[in-house]
C-alpha positions as CSV (number, residue, x, y, z in Angstrom):
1,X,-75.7,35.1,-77.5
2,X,-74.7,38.7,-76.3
3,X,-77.8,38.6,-74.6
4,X,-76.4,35.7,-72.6
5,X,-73.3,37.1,-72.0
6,X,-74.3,40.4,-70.4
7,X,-76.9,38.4,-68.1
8,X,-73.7,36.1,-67.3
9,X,-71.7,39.4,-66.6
10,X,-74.8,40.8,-64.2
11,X,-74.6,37.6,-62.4
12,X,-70.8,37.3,-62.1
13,X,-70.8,41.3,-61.4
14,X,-74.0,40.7,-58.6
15,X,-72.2,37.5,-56.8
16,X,-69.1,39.5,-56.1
17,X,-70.5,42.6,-54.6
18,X,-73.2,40.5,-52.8
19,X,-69.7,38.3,-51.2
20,X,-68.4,41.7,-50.6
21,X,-71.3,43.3,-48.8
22,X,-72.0,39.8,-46.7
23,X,-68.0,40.0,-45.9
24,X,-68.5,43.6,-44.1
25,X,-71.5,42.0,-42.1
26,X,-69.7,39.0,-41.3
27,X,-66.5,41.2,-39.9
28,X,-69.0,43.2,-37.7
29,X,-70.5,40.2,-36.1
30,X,-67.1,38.8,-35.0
31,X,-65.7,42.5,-34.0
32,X,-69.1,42.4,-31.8
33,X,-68.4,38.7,-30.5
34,X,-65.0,40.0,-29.3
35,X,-66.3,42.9,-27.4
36,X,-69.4,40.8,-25.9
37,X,-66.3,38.4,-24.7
38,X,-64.3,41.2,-23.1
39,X,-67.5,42.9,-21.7
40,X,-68.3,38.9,-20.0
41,X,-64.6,38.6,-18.6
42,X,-65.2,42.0,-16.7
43,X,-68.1,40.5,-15.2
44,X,-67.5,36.8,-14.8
45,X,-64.3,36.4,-15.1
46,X,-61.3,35.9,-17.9
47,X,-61.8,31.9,-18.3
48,X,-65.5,32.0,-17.9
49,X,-65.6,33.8,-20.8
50,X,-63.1,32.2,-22.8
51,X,-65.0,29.1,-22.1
52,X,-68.4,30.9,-23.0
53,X,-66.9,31.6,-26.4
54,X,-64.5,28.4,-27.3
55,X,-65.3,26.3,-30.2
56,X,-65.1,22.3,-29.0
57,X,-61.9,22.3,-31.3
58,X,-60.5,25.9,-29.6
59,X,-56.9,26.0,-29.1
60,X,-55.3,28.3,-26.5
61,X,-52.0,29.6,-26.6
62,X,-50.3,30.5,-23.6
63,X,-46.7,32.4,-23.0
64,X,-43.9,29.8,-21.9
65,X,-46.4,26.3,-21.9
66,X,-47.6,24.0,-24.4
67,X,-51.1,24.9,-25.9
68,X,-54.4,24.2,-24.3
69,X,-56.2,21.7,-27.2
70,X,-59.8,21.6,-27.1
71,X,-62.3,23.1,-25.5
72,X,-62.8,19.7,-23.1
73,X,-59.2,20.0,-21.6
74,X,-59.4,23.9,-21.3
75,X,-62.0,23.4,-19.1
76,X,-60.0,21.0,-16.7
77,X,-57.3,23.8,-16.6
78,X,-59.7,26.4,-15.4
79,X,-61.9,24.5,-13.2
80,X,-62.3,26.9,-10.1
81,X,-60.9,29.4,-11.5
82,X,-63.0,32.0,-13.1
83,X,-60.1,33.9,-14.0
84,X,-59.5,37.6,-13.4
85,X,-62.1,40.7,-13.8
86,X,-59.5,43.3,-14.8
87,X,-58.2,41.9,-18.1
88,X,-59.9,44.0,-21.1
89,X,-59.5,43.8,-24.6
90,X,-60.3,45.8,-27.9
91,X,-60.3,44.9,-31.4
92,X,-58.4,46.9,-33.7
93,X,-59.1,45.0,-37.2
94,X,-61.0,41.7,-38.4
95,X,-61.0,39.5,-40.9
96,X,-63.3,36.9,-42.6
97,X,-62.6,34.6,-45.7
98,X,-65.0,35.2,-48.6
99,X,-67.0,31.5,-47.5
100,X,-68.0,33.3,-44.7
101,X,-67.0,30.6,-42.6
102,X,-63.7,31.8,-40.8
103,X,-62.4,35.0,-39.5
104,X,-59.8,36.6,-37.2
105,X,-59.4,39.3,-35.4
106,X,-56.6,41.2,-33.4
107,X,-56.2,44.0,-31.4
108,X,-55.0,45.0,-27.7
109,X,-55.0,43.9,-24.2
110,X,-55.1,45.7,-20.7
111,X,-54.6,44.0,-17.7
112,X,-55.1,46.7,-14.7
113,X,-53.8,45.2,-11.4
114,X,-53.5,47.3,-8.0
115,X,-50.2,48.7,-8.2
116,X,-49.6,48.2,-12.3
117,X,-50.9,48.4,-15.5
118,X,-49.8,46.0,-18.1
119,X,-50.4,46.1,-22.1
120,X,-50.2,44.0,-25.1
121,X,-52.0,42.4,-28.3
122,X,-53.8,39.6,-29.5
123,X,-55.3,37.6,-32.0
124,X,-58.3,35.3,-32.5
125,X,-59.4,32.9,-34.7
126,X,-63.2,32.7,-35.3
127,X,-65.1,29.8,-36.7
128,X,-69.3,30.3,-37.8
129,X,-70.6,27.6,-36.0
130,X,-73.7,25.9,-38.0
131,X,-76.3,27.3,-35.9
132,X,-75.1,30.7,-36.6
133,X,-72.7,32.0,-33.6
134,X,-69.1,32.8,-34.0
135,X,-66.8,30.7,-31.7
136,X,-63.4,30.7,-30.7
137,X,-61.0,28.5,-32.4
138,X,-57.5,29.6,-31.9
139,X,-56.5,32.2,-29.6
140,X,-53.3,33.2,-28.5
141,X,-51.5,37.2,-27.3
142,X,-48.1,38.7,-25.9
143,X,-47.2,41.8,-23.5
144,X,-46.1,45.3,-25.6
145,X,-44.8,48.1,-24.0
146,X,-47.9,51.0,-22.8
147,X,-49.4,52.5,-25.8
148,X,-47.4,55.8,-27.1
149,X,-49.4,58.9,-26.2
């Protein structure tokens, strides 16, 4: 019986660390997702590469209108317009639920244009689609001041 119990307790003790180290991973292929999205918008264009990365269920929010539902109606929004190269984007932290299924992360915006620069944050919601790839399921930001020196 105490036998039993300390191979329980191994198992128990194994799981959680195993969740914990898989967690880590998990966070650092979102965080990587969300720079491979900013890098695309720099080259093809903001709502190329919002599209590249939405989820068929992504919702977007946008300041002062309704959200944009789906991935299918997002794309009637956008069509012809790539959307603009200068808009660049970091993440500062990241989340993802023990499952390993969801995640979120958040962090900040710069939008350069020719005669100003303008700042702010956002967040997005990541779903681990079944072939593997992290998509976009909720996204959504606002306009700070400039960062403080």
């Amino acid at each position: 019986m105490k036998h039993t119990f300390v191979i329980l307790i191994c198992i128990l003790f194994f799981s959680c660390t195993q969740n914990s180290a898989d967690t880590e991973k998990l966070k650092q292929e979102i965080i990587s997702a969300d720079r491979a999205m900013s890098d695309l918008a720099s080259k093809e264009g903001f709502n190329n590469a919002l599209f590249q990365y939405a989820g068929d269920d992504f919702v977007k929010m946008n300041e002062g209108t309704y959200p944009v539902i789906g991935k299918a109606e997002f794309a009637k929004q956008i069509e012809g317009k790539p959307g603009t190269k200068s808009l660049s984007w970091e993440p500062v932290k990241a989340e993802v639920a023990i499952s390993g299924e969801l995640g979120y992360t958040w962090g900040n915006w710069k939008y350069v244009t020719p005669d100003t620069t303008l700042y702010g944050n956002y967040f997005t919601v990541w779903k681990k689609q079944t072939d593997g790839l992290w998509k976009m399921s909720l996204d959504g930001g606002n306009s700070t001041p400039a960062p403080k020196n």
